[in-house]
C-alpha positions as CSV (number, residue, x, y, z in Angstrom):
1,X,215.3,-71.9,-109.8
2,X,216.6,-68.2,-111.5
3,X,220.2,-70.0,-111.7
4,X,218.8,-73.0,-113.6
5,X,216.1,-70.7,-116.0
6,X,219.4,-68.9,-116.4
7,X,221.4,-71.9,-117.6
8,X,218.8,-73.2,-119.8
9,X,218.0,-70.2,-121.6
10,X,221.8,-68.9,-122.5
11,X,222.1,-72.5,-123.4
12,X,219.4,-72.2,-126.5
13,X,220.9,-68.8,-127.4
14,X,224.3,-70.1,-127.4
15,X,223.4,-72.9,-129.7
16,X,221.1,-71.0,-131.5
17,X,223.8,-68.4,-132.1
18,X,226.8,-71.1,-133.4
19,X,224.8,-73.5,-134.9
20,X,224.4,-71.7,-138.0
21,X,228.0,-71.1,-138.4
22,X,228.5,-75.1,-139.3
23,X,228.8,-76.2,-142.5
24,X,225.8,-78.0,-142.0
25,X,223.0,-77.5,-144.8
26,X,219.7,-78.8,-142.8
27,X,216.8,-76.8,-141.7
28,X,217.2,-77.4,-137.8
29,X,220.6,-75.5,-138.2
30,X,219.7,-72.5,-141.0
31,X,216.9,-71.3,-139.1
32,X,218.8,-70.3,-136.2
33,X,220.3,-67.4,-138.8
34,X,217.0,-65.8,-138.8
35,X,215.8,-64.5,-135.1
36,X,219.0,-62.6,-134.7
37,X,217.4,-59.7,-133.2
38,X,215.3,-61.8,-131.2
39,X,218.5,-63.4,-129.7
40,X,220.0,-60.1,-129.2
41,X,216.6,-58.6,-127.4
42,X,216.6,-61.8,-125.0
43,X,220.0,-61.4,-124.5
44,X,219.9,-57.9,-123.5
45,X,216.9,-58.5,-121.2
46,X,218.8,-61.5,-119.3
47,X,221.6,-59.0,-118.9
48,X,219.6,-56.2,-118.0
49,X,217.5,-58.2,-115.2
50,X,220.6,-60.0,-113.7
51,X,221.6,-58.0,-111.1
52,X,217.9,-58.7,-109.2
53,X,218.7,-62.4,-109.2
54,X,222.5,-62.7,-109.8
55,X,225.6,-63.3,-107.2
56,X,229.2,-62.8,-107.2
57,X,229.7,-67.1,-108.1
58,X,231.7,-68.1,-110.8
59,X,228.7,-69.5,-112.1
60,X,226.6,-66.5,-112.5
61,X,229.7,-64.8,-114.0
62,X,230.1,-67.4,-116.7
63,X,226.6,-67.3,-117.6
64,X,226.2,-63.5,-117.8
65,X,229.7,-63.7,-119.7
66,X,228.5,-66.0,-122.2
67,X,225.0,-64.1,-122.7
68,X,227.2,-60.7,-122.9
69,X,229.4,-62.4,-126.4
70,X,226.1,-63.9,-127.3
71,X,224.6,-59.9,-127.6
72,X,228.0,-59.0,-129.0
73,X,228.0,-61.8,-131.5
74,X,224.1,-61.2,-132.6
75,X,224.5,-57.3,-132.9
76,X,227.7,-57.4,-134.4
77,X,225.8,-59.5,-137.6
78,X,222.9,-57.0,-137.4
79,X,224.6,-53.8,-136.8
80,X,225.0,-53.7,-140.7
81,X,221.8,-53.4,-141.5
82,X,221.4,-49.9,-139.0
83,X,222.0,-46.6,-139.5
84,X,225.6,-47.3,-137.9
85,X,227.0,-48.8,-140.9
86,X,228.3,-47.0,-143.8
87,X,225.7,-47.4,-146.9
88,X,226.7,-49.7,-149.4
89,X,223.9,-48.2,-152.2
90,X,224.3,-44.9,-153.2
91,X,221.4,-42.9,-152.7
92,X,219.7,-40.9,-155.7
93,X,220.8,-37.4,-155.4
94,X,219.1,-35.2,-158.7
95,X,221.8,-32.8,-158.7
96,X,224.2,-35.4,-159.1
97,X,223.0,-38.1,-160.9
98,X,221.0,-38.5,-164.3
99,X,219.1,-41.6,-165.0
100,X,216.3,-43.6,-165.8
101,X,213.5,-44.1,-162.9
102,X,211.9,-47.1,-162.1
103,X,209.8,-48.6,-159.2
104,X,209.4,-52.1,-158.8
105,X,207.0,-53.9,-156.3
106,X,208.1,-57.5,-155.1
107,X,205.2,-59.5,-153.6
108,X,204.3,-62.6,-151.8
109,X,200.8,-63.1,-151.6
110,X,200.4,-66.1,-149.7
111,X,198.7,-68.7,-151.8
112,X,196.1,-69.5,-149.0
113,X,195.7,-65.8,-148.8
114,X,192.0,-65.0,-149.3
115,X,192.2,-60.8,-149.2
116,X,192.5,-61.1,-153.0
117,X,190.6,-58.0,-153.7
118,X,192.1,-55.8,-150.7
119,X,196.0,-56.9,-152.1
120,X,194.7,-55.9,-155.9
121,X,193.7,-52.4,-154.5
122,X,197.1,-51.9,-152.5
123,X,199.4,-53.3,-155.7
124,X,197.5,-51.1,-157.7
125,X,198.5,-47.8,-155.0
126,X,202.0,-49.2,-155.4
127,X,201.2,-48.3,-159.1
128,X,204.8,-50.5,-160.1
129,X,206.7,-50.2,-163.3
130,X,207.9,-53.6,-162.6
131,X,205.7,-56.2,-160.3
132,X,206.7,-60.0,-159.3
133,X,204.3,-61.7,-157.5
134,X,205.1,-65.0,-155.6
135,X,202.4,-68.0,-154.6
136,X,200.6,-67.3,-157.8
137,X,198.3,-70.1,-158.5
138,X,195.3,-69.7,-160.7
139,X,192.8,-68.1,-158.4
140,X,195.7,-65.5,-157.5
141,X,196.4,-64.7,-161.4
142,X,192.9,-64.2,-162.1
143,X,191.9,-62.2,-159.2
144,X,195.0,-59.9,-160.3
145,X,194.4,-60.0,-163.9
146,X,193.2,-56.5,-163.8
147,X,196.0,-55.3,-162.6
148,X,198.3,-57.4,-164.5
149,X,196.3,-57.0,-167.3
150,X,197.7,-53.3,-167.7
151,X,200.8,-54.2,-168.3
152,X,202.4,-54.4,-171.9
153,X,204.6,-57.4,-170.6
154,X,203.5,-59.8,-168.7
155,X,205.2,-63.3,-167.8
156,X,202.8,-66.0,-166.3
157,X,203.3,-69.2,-164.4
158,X,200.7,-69.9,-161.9
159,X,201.4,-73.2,-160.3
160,X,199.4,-74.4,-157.3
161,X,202.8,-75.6,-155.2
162,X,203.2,-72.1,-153.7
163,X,205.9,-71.3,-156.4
164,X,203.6,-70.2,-159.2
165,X,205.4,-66.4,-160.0
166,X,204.1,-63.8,-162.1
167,X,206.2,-61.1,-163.6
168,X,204.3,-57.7,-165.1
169,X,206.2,-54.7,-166.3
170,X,205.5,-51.7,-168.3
171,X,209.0,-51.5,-169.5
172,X,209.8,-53.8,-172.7
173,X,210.8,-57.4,-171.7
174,X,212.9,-59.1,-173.9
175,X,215.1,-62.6,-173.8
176,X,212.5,-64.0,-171.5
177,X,213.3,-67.6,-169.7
178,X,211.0,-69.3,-166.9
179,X,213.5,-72.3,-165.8
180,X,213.2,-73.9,-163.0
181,X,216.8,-73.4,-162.2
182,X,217.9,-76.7,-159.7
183,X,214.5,-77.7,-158.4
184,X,211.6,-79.0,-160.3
185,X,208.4,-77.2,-160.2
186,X,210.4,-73.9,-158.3
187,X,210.5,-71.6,-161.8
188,X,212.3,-68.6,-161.7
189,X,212.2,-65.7,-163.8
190,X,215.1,-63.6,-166.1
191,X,214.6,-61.2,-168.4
192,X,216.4,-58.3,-170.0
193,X,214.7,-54.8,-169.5
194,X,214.7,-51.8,-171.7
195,X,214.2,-48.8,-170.2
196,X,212.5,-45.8,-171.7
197,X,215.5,-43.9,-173.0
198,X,217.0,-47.4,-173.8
199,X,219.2,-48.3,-171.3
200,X,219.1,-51.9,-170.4
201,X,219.1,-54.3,-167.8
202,X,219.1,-57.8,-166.4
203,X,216.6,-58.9,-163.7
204,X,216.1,-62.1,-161.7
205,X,213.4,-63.2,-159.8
206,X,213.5,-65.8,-157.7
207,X,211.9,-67.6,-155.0
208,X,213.5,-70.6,-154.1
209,X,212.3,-73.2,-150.7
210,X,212.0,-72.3,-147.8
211,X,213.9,-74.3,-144.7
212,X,212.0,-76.5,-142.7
213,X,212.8,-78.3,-139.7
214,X,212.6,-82.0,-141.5
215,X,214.6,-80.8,-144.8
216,X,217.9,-79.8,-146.1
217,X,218.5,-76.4,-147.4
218,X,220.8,-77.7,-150.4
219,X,218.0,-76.8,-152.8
220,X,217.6,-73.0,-151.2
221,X,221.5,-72.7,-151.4
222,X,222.0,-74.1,-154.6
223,X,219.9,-72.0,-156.2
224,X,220.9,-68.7,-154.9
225,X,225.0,-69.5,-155.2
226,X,223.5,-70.8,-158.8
227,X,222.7,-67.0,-159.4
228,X,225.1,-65.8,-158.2
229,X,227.5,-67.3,-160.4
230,X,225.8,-66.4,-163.3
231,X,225.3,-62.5,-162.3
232,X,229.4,-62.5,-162.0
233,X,229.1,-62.9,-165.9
234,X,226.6,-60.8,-166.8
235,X,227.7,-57.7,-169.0
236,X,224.3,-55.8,-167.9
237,X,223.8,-54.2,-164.9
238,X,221.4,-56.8,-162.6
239,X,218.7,-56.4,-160.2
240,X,218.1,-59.6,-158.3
241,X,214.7,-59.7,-156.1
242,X,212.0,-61.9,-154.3
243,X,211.4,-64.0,-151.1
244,X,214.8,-65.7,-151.1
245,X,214.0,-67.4,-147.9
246,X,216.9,-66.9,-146.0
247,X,217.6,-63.6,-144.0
248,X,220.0,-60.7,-144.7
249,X,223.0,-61.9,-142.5
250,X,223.6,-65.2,-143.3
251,X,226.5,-66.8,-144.3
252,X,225.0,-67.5,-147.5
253,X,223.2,-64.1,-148.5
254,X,227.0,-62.5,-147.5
255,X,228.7,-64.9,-149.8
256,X,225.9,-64.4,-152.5
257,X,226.8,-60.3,-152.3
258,X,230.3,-61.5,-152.8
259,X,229.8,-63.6,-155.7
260,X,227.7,-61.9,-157.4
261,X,228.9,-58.2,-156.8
262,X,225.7,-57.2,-156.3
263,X,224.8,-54.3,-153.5
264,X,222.5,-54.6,-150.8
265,X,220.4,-51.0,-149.9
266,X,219.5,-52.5,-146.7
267,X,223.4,-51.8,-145.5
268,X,224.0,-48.9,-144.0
269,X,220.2,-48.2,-143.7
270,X,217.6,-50.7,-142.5
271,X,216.6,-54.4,-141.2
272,X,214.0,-54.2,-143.0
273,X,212.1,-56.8,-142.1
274,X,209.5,-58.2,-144.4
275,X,208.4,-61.4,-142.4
276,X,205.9,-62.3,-140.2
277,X,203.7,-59.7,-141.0
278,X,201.3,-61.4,-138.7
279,X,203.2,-61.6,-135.5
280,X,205.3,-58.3,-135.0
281,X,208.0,-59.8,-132.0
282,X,209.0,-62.5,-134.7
283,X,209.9,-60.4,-138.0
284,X,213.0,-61.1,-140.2
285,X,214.3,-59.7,-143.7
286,X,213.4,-62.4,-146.1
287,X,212.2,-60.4,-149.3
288,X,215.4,-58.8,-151.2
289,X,216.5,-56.8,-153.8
290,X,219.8,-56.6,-154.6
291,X,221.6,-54.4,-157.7
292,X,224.3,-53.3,-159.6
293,X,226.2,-50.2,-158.6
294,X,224.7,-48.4,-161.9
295,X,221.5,-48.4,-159.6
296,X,220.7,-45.7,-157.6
297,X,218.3,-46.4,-154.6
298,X,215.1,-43.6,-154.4
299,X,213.4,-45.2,-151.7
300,X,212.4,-48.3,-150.0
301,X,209.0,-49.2,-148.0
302,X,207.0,-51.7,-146.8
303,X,203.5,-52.0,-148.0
304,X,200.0,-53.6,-146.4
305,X,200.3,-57.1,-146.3
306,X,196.6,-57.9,-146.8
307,X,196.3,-61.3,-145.6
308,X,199.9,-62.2,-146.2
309,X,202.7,-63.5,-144.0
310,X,204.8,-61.2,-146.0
311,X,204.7,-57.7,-146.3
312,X,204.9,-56.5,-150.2
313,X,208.2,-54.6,-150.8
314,X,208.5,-51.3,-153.0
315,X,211.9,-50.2,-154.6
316,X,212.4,-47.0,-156.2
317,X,215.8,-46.6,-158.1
318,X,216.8,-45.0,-161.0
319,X,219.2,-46.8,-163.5
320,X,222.7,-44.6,-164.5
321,X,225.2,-44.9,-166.7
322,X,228.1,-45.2,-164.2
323,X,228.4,-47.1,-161.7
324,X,228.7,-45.6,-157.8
325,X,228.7,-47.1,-154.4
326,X,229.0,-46.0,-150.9
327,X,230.6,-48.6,-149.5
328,X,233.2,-50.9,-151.5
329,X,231.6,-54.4,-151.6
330,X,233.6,-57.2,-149.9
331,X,235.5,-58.9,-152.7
332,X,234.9,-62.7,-153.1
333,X,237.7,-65.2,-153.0
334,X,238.4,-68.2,-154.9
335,X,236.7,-70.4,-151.5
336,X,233.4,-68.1,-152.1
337,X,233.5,-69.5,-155.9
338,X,234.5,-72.8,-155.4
339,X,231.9,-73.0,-152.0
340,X,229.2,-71.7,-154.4
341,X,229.6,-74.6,-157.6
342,X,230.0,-77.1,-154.8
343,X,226.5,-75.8,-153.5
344,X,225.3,-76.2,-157.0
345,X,226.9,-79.2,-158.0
346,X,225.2,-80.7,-154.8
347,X,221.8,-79.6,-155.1
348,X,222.1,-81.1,-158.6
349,X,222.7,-84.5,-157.4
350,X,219.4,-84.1,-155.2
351,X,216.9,-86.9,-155.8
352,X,213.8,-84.9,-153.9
353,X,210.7,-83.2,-154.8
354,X,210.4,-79.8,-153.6
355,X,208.8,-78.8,-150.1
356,X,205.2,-78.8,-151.4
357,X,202.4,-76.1,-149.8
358,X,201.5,-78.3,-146.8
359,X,202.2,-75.3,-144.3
360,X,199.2,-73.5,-146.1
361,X,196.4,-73.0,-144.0
């Protein structure tokens, strides 16, 4: 009975582990990318409490093999994202560097969310130069609007789809598009910021569907290779951020990094994991914020999730005038550009409507 609980579980990890290397762009295959440290933990555990139930058979020794490169496999993908990795943001150091602060707040509040007033109070702690809130519909926007209303720029589009988006910033906003980039009714937001003293910057936010069991993720990996490829041309330095819907490690945030040249200040630092808030054993990084290496990062943290599934996200960095890293980014190639226009050349062709806001209760 052990033996066959045994087989049956290394099984599921195994294909839960490969799967996600396919080229394959459906739900059932993405979504094995995000409980990597899930699979490691289970992994580990089967290991650890073998030698109560195992013997010397060939059989044992190929399953405890298999779950040993399934742990290797899983922590080699999330080792980045430790301590045990070499940062790839520099960190702000104030007798080094000279530069323009800034903290922005990235948050989803859950559409269905009804702890309006208690996520008002803890934005408003956050006290953000820059806020984007996700699953804005109406009754979001005006339960916020005193917050919001603070702001000197503010970029609207409450949609009641769970893609509504609201941008708010006290720095100066200017060349402002809302486009829903390959998806209609998903907007996403870019705009050129102007610091105080000036200096200026590009910022995207996005928050493209999520993957789902019955659905490809064509429109998810469209999009993001779609920004990517336009960051590459950007002459600004760019700060890319929101619930991209796909975790940290994948295949397609790694290419993204590569494509874009942008830095991730989770490397070398922290998981940081951002989703379920509700159910702690089942937590993944879905919220991002990537930048340009002109960024320096002051700080990252989690805030209260009030009500949400995700936890809001709070970046401090201050923008320089050169650019540093701690880590030299992994070049792209000409397969990672050419893999990234066929992503958006097929979620072009896409006749579907986007995953509506049925898995709101």
């Amino acid at each position: 009975m052990v033996l066959a609980i045994y087989s049956v579980l290394a099984t599921m990890l195994f294909a839960g582990t490969v799967l996600p290397f396919l080229p394959v762009a459906h739900g059932l295959v993405r979504v094995g990318d995000f409980p990597r440290q899930q699979y490691l933990a289970l992994a580990l555990a089967l290991i650890a409490a073998a030698p109560f139930f195992a013997d010397r058979t060939a059989i044992w020794l190929g399953i405890l093999t298999l779950l040993a490169a399934i742990a290797a496999v899983q922590a080699a993908l999330i080792a980045a994202f430790t301590p045990l990795a070499r940062k790839q943001s520099a960190g702000f150091d104030p007798h080094r560097h000279d530069g323009d602060a800034l903290r922005l707040v990235a948050a989803n509040v859950k559409m269905s969310n009804r702890q309006r007033q208690a996520m008002l109070a803890e934005l408003e702690r956050a006290d953000p130069d820059i806020l984007v809130l996700m699953e804005v519909d109406e009754g979001w926007a005006a339960a916020l609007s005193p917050l919001t209303g603070r702001y000197r720029h503010v970029v609207s589009r409450p949609q009641d789809n769970s893609y509504g988006m609201i941008v708010a910033s006290r720095l100066e906003l200017t060349e402002i598009v809302v486009e829903c980039l390959l998806t209609e009714d998903v907007p996403s937001v870019v705009a050129t910021v102007r610091t105080k003293a000036g200096r200026r910057f590009r910022l995207y936010a996005l928050h493209p569907e999520p993957p789902v069991p019955h659905r490809g993720t064509t429109g998810r990996d469209g999009e993001t290779a779609l920004v990517a490829l336009r960051v590459r041309e950007e002459t600004l330095p760019v700060i890319v951020t929101g619930d991209l819907n796909d975790v940290a490690w994948s295949k397609t945030t790694r290419r993204f990094r590569r494509v874009s040249r942008l830095l991730d200040p989770r490397i070398g630092r922290s998981v940081f994991s951002t989703f379920d808030a509700r159910i702690p054993l089942l937590r993944w990084p879905l919220d991002h914020l990537f930048h340009s290496a002109q960024f320096r990062l002051a700080g990252m943290r989690r805030l209260a999730p009030c009500g949400s599934d995700h936890f809001p996200v709070a970046f401090d960095l201050v923008l320089c005038s050169q650019p540093e890293t701690e880590s030299r980014l992994e070049p792209a190639d000409g397969d990672d550009v050419a893999r990234a226009r066929d992503l958006v050349g097929a979620a072009r062709a896409r006749d579907e409507k986007p995953i509506g806001g049925d898995w709101e209760t």
